[in-house]
TORMARVO-233743 format. One record per residue (C-alpha): residue number from 1; residue in three letters; chain; x, y, z. Coordinates in steps of 0.1 Angstrom, whole numbers, plus 5000, padded with zeros to 4 digits. Each point is the difference from the previous one (the first is absolute). Layout:
N
   seq   type   mol      x      y      z
   NUM    ALA     A      X      Y      Z
...
This chain:
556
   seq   type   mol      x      y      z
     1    UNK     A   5000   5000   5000
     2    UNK     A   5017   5035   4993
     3    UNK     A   5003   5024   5024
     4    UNK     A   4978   5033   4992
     5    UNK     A   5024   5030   4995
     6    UNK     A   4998   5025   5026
     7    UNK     A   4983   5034   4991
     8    UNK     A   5025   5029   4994
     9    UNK     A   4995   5033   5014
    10    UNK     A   4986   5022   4976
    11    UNK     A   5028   5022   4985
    12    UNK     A   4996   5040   5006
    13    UNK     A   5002   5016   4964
    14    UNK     A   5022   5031   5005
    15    UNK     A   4977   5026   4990
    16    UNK     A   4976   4987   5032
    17    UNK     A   5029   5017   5020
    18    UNK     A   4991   5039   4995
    19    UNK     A   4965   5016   4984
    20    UNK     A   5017   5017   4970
    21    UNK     A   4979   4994   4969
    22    UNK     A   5013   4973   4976
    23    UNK     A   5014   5015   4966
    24    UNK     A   4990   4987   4964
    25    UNK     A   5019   4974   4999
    26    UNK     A   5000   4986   5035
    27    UNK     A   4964   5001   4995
    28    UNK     A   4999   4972   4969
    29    UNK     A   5025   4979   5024
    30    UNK     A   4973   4998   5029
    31    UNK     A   4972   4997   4973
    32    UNK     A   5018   4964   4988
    33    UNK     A   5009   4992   5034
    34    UNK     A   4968   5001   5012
    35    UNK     A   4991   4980   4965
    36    UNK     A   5020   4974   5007
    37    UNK     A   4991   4995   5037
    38    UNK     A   4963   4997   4988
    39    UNK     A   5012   4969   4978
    40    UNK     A   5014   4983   5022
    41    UNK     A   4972   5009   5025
    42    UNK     A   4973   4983   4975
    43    UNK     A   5024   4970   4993
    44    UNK     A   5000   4997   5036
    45    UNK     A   4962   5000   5004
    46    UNK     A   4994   4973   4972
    47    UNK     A   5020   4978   5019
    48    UNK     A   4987   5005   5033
    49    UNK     A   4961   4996   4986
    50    UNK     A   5001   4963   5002
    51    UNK     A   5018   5000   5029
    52    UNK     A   4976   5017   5018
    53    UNK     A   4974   4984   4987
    54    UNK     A   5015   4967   5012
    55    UNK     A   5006   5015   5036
    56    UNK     A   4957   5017   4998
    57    UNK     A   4997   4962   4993
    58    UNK     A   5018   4980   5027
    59    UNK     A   4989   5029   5026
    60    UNK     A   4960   4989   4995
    61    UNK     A   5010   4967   5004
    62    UNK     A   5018   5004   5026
    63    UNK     A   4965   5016   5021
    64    UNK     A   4981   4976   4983
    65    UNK     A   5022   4970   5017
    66    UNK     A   4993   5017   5034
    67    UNK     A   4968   4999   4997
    68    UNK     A   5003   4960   5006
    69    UNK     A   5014   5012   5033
    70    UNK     A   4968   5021   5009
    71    UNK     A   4987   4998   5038
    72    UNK     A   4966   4996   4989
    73    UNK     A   5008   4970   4979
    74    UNK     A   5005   4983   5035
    75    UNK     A   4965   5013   5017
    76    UNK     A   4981   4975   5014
    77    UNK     A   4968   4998   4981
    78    UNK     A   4976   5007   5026
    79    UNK     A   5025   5032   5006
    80    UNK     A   4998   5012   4965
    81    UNK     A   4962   4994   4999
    82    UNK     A   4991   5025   5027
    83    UNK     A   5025   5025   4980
    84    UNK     A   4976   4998   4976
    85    UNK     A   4972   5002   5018
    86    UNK     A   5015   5040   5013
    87    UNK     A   4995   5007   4959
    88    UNK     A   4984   5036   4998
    89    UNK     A   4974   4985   4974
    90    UNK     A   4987   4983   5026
    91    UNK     A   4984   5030   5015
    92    UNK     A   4980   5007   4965
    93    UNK     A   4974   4985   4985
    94    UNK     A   5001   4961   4996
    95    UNK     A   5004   4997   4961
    96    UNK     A   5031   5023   5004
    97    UNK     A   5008   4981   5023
    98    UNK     A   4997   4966   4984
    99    UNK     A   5015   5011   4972
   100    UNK     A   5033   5011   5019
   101    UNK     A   4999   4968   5019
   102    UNK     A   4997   4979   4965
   103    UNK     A   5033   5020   4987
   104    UNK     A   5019   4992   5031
   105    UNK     A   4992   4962   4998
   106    UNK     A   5015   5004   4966
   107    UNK     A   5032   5011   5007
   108    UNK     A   5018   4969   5006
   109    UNK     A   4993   4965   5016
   110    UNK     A   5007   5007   5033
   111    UNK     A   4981   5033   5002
   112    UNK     A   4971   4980   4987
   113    UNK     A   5002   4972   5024
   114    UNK     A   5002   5028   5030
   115    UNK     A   4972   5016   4989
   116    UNK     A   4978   4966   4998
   117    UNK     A   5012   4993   5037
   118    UNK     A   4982   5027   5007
   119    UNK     A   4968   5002   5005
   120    UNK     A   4987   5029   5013
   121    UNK     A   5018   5015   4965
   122    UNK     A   4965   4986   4982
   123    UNK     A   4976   5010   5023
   124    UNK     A   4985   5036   4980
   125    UNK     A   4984   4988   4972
   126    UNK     A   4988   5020   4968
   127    UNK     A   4977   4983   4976
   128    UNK     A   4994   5020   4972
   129    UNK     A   4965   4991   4982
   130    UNK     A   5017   5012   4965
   131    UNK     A   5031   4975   5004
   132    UNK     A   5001   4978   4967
   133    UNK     A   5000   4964   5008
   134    UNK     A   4986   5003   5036
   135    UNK     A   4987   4964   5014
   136    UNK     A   4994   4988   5033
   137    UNK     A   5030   4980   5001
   138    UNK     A   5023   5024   4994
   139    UNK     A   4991   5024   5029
   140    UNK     A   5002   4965   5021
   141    UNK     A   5038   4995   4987
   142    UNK     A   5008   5036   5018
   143    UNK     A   4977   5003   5029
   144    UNK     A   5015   4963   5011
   145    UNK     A   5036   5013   5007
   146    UNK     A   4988   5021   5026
   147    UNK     A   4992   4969   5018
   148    UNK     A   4971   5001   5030
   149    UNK     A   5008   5040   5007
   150    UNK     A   4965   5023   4995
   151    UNK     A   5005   5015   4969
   152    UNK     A   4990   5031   4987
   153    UNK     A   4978   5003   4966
   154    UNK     A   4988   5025   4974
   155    UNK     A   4979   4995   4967
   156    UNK     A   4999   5033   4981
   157    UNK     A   5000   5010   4967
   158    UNK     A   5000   5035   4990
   159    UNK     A   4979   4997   4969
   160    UNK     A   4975   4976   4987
   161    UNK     A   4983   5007   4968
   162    UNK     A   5003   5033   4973
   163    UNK     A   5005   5035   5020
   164    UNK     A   4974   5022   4996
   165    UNK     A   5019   5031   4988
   166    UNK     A   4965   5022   5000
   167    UNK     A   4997   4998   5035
   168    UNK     A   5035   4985   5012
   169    UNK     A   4986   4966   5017
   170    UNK     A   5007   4963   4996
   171    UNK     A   4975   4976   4983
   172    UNK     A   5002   4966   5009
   173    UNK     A   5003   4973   4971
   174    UNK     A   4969   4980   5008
   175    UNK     A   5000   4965   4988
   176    UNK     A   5040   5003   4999
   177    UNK     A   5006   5018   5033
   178    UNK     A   5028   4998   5015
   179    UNK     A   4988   4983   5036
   180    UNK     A   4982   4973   4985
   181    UNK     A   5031   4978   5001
   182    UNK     A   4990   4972   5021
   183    UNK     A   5037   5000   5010
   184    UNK     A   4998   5034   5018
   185    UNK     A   4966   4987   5025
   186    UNK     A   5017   4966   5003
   187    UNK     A   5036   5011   5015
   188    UNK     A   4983   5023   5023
   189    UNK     A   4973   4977   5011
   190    UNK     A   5018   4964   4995
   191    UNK     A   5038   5006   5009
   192    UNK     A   5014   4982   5024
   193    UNK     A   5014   5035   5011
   194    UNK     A   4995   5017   5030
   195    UNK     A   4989   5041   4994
   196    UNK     A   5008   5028   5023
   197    UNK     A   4987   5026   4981
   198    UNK     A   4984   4998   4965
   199    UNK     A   4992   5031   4976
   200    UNK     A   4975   4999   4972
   201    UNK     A   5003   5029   4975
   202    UNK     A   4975   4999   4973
   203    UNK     A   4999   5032   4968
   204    UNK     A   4961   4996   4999
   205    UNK     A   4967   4984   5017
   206    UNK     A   4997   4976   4974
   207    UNK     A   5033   4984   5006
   208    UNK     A   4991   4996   5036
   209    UNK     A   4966   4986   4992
   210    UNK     A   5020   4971   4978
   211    UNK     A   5029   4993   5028
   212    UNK     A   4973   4998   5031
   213    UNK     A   4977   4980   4972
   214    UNK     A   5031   4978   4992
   215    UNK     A   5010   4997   5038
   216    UNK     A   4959   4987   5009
   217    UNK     A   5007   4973   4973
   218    UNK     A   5027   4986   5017
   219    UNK     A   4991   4975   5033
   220    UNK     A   5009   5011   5031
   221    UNK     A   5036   4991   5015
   222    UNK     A   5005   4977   5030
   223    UNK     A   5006   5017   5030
   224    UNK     A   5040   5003   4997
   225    UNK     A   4990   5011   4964
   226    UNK     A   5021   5037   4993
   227    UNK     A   4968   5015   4995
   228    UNK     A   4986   4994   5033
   229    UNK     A   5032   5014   5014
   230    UNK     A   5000   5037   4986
   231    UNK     A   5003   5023   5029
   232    UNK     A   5002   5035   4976
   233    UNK     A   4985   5012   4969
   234    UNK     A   5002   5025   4980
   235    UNK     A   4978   5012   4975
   236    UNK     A   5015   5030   4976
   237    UNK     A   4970   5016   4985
   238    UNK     A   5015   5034   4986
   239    UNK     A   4995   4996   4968
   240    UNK     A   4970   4995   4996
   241    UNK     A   4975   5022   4982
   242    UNK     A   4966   4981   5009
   243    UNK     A   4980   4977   5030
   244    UNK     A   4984   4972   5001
   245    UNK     A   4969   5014   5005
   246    UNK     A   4978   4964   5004
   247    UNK     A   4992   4992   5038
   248    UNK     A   5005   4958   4986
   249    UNK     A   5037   5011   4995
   250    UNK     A   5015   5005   5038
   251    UNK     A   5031   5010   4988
   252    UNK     A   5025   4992   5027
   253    UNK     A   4982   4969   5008
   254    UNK     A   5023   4979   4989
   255    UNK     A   5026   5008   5030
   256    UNK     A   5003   4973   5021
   257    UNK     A   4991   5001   5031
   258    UNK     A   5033   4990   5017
   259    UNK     A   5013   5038   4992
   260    UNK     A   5006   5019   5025
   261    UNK     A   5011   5031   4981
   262    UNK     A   4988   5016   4968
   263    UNK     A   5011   5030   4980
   264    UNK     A   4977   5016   4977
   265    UNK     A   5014   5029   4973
   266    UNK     A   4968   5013   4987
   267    UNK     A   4993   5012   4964
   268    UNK     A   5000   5039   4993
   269    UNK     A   4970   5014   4990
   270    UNK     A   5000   5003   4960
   271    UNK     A   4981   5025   4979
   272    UNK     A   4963   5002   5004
   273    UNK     A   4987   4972   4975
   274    UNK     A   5034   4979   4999
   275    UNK     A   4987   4963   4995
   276    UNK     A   5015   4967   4995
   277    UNK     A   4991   4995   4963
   278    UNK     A   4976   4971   5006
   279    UNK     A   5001   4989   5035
   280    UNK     A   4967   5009   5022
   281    UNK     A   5019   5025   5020
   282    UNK     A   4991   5034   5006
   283    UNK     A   5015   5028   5006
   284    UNK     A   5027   4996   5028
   285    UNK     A   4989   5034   5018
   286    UNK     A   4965   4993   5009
   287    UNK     A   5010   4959   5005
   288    UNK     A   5029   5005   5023
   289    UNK     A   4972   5015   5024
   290    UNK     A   4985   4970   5002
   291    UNK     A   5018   4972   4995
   292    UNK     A   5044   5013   5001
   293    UNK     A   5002   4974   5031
   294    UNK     A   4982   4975   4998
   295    UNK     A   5022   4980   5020
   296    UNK     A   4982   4970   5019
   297    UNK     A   4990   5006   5034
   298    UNK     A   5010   4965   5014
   299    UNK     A   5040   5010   4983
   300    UNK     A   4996   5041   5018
   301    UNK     A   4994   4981   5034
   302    UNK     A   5034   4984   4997
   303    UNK     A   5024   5023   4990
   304    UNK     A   5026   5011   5016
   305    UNK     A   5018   5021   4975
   306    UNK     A   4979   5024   4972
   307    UNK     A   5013   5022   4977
   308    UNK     A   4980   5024   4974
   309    UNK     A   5011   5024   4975
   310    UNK     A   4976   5025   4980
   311    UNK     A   5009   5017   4970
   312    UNK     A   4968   5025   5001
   313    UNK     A   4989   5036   5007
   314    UNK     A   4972   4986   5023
   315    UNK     A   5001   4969   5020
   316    UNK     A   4968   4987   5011
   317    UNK     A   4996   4999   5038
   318    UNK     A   4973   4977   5002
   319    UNK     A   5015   4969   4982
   320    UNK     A   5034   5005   5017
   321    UNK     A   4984   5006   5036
   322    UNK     A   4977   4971   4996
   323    UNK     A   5031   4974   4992
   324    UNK     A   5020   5016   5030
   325    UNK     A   4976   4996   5024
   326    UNK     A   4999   4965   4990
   327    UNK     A   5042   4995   5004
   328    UNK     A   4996   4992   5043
   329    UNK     A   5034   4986   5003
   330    UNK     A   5023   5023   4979
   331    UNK     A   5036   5005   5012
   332    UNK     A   5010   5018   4968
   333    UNK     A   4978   5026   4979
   334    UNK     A   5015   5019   4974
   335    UNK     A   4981   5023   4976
   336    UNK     A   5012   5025   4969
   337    UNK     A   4974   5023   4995
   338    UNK     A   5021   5016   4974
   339    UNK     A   4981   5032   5013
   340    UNK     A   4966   4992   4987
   341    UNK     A   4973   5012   5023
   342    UNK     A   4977   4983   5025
   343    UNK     A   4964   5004   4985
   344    UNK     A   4967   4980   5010
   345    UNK     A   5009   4996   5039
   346    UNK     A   4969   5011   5005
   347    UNK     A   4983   4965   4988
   348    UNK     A   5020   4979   5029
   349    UNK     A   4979   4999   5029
   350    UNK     A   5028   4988   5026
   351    UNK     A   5018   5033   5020
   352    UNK     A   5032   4979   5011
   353    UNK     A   5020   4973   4984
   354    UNK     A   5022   4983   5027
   355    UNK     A   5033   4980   4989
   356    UNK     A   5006   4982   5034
   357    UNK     A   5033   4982   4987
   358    UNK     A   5012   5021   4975
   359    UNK     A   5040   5010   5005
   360    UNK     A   5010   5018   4970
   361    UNK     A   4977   5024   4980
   362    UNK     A   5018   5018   4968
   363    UNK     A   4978   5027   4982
   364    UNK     A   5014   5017   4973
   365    UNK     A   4991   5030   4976
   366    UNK     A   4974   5011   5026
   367    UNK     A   4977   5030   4983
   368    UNK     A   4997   5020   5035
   369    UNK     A   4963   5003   4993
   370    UNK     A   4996   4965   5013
   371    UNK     A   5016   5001   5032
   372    UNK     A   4964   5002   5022
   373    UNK     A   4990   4969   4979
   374    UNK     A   5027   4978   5008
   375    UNK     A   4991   5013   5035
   376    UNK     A   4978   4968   5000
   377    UNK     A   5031   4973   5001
   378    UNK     A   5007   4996   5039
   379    UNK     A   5028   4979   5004
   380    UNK     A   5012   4997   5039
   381    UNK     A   5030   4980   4996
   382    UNK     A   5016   5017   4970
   383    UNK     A   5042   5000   4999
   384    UNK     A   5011   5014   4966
   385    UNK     A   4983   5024   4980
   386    UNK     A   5014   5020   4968
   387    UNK     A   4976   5027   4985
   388    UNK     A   5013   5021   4967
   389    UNK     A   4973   5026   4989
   390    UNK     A   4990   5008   4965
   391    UNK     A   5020   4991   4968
   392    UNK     A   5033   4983   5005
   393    UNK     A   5016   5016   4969
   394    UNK     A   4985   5032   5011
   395    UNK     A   5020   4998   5036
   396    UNK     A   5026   5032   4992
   397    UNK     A   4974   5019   4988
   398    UNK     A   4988   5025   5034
   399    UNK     A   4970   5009   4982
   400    UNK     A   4985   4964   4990
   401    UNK     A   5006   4989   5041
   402    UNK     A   4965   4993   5021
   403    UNK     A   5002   5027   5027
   404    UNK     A   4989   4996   5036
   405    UNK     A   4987   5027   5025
   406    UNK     A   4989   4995   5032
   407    UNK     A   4960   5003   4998
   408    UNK     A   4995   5027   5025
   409    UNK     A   5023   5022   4973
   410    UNK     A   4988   4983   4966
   411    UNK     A   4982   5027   4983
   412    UNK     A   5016   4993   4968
   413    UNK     A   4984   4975   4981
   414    UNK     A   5030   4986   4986
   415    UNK     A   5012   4989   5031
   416    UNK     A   4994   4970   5013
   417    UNK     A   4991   4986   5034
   418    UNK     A   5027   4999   5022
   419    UNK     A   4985   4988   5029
   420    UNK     A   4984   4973   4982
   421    UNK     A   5031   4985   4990
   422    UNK     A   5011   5002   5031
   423    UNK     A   4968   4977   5014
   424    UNK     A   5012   4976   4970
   425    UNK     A   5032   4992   5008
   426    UNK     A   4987   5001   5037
   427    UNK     A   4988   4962   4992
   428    UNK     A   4966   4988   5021
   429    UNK     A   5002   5029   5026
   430    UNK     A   4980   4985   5028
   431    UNK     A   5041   4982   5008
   432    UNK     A   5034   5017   4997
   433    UNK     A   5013   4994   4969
   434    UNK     A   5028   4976   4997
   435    UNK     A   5016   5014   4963
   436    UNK     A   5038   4993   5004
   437    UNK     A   5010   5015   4963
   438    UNK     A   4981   5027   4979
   439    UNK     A   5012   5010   4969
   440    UNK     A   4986   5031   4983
   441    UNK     A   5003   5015   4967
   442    UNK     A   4993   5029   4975
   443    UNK     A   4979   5024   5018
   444    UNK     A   4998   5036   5014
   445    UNK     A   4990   5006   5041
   446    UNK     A   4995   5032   5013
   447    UNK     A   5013   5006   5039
   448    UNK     A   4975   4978   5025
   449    UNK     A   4998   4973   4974
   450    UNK     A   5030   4977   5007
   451    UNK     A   4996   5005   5036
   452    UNK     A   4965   4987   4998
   453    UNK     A   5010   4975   4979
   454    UNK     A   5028   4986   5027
   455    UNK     A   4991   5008   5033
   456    UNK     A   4978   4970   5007
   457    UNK     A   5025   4976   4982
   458    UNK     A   5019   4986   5034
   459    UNK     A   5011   4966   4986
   460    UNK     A   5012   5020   4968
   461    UNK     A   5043   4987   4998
   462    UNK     A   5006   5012   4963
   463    UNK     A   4986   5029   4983
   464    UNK     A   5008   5011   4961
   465    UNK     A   4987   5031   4983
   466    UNK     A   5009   5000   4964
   467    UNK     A   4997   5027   4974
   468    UNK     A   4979   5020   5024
   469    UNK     A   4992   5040   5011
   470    UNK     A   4995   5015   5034
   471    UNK     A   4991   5031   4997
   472    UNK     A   5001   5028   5021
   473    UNK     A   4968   5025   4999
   474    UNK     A   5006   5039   5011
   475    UNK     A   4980   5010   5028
   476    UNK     A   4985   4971   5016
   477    UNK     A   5036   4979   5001
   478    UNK     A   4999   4965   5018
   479    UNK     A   5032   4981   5000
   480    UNK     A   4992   4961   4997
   481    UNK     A   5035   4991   5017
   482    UNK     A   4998   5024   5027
   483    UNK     A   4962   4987   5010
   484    UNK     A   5016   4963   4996
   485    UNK     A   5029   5015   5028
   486    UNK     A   4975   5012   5024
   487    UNK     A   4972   4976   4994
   488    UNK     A   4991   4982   5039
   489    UNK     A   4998   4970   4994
   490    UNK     A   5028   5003   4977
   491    UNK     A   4994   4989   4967
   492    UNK     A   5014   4975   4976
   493    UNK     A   5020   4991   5035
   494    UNK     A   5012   4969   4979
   495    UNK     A   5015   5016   4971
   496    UNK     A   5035   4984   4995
   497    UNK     A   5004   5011   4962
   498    UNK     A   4992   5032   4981
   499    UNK     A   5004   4998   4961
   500    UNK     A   4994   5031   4974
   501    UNK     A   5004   4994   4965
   502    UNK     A   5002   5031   4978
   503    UNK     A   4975   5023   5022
   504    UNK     A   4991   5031   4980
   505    UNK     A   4989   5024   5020
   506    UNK     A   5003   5023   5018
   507    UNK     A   5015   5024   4970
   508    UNK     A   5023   5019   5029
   509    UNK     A   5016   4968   5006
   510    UNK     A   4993   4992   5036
   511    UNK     A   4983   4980   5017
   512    UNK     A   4998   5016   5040
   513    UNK     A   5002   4977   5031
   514    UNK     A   5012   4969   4973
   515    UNK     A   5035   4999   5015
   516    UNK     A   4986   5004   5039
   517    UNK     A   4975   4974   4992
   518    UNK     A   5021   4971   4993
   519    UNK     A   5034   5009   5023
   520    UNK     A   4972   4999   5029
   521    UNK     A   4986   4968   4995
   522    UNK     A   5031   4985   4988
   523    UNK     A   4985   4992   4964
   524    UNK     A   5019   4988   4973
   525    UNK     A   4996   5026   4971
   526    UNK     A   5008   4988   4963
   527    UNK     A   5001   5023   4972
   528    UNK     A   5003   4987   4962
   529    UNK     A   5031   5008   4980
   530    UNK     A   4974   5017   4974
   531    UNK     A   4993   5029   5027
   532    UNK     A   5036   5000   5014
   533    UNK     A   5013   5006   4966
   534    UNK     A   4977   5027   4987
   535    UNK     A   5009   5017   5039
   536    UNK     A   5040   5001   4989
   537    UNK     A   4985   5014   4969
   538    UNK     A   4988   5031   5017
   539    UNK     A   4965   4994   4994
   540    UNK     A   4982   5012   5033
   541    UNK     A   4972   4981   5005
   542    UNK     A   5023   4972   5012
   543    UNK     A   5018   5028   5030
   544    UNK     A   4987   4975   5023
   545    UNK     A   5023   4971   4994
   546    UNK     A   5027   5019   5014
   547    UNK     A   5016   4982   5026
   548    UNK     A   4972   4976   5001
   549    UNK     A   4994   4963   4995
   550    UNK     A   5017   4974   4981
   551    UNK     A   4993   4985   4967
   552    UNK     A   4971   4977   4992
   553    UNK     A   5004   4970   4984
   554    UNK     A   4970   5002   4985
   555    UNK     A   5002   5021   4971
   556    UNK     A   4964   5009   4985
């Protein structure tokens, strides 16, 4: 092998030594100087293309090679398996999710094998009604490597038939819709699967009709049969544009009667005279009156967990009173009013509904016009409760906020009733109420409110007040923090944790009596990085943050 010469020093031309400018012909030596050294500079080049090449080549093989010595070539399978189960598709939707798990499994043998150990990896299941080639057995060949765990199962399918482009709604193919595959009734009602929670998502009435038709064709399971062991269902209604107006059809029928939670997302309301092309539906705004829940009476009496979401302007008291007052054992109620208003109370004859077990009561998009109605739900052992008030993607907007007066000061008719929110969140009143967390969001109190809103709350541990405005009012100025101070008994005497989330108001940027509030009674004051940041950003309305609190780790 010969020994590579050794790099000479690069030689100093002599006119480098002083800055006098070349002459003529000193110039034309440089110029083929500098010629020549380009030469040899591309001769250079072309030889040391390959080379490189060669060493671009080895170099890749080289990190390829170490890749045989890869830790998590040597992980256990069973270690590797719950690495994959910490995927962040696993927190979306579960044909994401199922399609990220399929990829994985493809990677290489022993990725596939870990994932197949793995049960709990194949528990979400999405069954898409359009899915070409869709048979009973195949749906058995996945649900079967999540072994005896409860699974979780949703048929959907966005579209059925043609869109109707004149009035934007879904027509269901009829005689080749979608749900009448046998397959879809028979996995849900046959497989020897266990289901936690199921969710139904149907793009018309008519599709519906066929699946509940198809499911009633079908015996009933033996007792450790997977549809006898649904505990929640879901039923995603949004898109439709029509009811099933026939009293024959009892649309959620079907739900078996071992559920103990349902969640119902409720059609909007489409343009007056918006019908189903042929189906004997009417129009959904005078049907959901009558018939929106027509949920079995013996299936309300056992729930434990209900769940309703409106899409509408106006959501009718009666229908949704009536199937409350029937749900005696609820531990978890959660409504979206998507600020549509109360109307037709007047039609329910019964002054109180009481909730004797219910623990956790989420209400959100609340108009603040129905505040004294929901005055009727008494519920004397209530721990967690989360109110947001009118339209969610309205919340930064101070003008689109319900506001709340006290009602010896509300004049204004655009002011709600303080004081009857305050006998809301109370709970049954005849007991002291035994809320540990309240959560509220997106609206406007004038001084009195949020002191009558907390003093009565002793068992209260964790408060949050989110994208709200207390506001100060010349003249006739109460301070909510200072009446909490001096309140005997003292009030929220429990409080452990106090959490604001970008508050508002007031515009001067302080809030008075905040700071001696919480260093008094020890509390622990969070503050989210949104308002800390727009306080080091000179904005005023966030001067109260100074010196206070820490940050909250939970960031609205």
């Amino acid at each position: 092998m010969s020994t590579p010469r050794p790099s000479r020093p690069p030689s100093q031309h002599p006119l480098l030594r002083n800055n006098d400018p070349p002459s003529t012909q000193e110039v034309w030596v440089v110029q083929g100087k500098i010629e020549q050294l380009e030469r040899r500079q591309n001769q250079l080049l072309t030889q040391l293309a390959p080379i490189q090449a060669e060493l671009n080549d080895t170099t890749a093989e080289i990190e390829r090679l170490k890749y045989i010595f890869a830790p998590i070539r040597g992980f256990p399978l069973e270690i590797l398996g719950e690495i994959f189960l910490s995927m962040p598709t696993s927190q979306l939707r579960p044909g994401n999710y199922q399609k990220h798990l399929a990829r994985v499994s493809l990677v290489c043998k022993n990725w596939r094998d870990a994932a197949r150990f793995t049960p709990r990896l194949w528990c979400d299941i999405w069954v898409k009604a359009d899915a070409p080639g869709l048979t009973y057995e195949s749906l058995l060949a996945w649900t079967s490597r999540g072994g005896n765990i409860p699974k979780n199962l949703e048929i959907s399918s966005s579209r059925c038939g043609r869109l109707d482009r004149c009035v934007g709604r879904n027509l269901c193919a009829r005689r080749r819709c979608l749900f009448s595959n046998v397959s879809l009734a028979k996995f849900l009602k046959h497989a020897p699967a266990e289901w936690r929670a199921v969710t139904l998502n149907c793009p018309t009435p008519n599709c519906l009709r066929t699946f509940v038709a198809s499911l009633n064709r079908l015996a009933n399971p033996v007792a450790s049969g997977g549809w006898n062991t649904v505990r929640s269902f879901e039923v995603n209604l949004a898109n439709w544009t029509s009811w099933i107006s026939s009293q024959k059809h009892k649309i959620f029928g079907f739900i078996p009667t071992s559920v103990t939670g349902v969640s119902l997302h409720l059609p909007r309301i489409p343009d007056s005279g918006d019908l189903d092309g042929g189906d004997v539906d009417i129009e959904l705004e005078e049907s959901q009156w009558e018939w929106s829940l027509h949920v079995p009476p013996n299936l309300l009496q056992g729930l434990t967990t209900l769940e309703l979401k409106f899409d509408t302007e106006a959501v009718f008291a009666e229908p949704l009173l009536f199937t409350l007052h029937r749900c005696s054992k609820l531990e978890t109620l959660k409504i979206d009013f998507h600020d549509g208003l109360l109307v037709g109370e007047e039609n329910f004859p019964v002054t109180r509904i009481i909730f004797a077990e219910l623990r956790r009561l989420h209400l959100l998009q609340v108009p603040g016009e129905c505040i004294q109605d929901l005055c009727k739900l008494k519920f004397p052992k209530l721990l967690d409760m989360s109110m947001s008030f009118g339209i969610d993607s309205h919340v930064d907007l101070y003008d689109e906020r319900p506001r709340f007066s006290p009602r010896a000061h509300n004049t204004d008719t655009m002011w709600f009733d303080g004081d009857g929110l305050a006998e809301f969140i109370g709970g049954e009143g005849s007991s002291p109420s035994t809320l540990q967390t309240l959560h509220l969001k997106g609206a406007t109190f004038l001084p009195g409110v949020l002191h009558r809103v907390m003093r009565d709350l002793h068992s209260l541990s964790h408060l949050k007040l989110e994208w709200m405005a207390l506001l100060s009012e010349g003249g006739s100025y109460e301070d909510d923090f200072m009446n909490l101070i001096e309140d005997d008994p003292p009030s929220l005497r429990s409080l452990k944790t106090l959490e604001i989330s970008r508050l508002t108001q007031p515009v001067d940027g302080e809030v008075p009596f905040l700071e001696q509030f919480v260093n008094e009674r020890g509390i622990d004051l969070k503050l989210s990085t949104h308002d800390r940041g727009a306080w080091k950003s000179d904005d005023n309305r966030y001067s109260y943050l100074v010196g206070l609190g820490s940050d909250s780790e939970d960031e609205a």
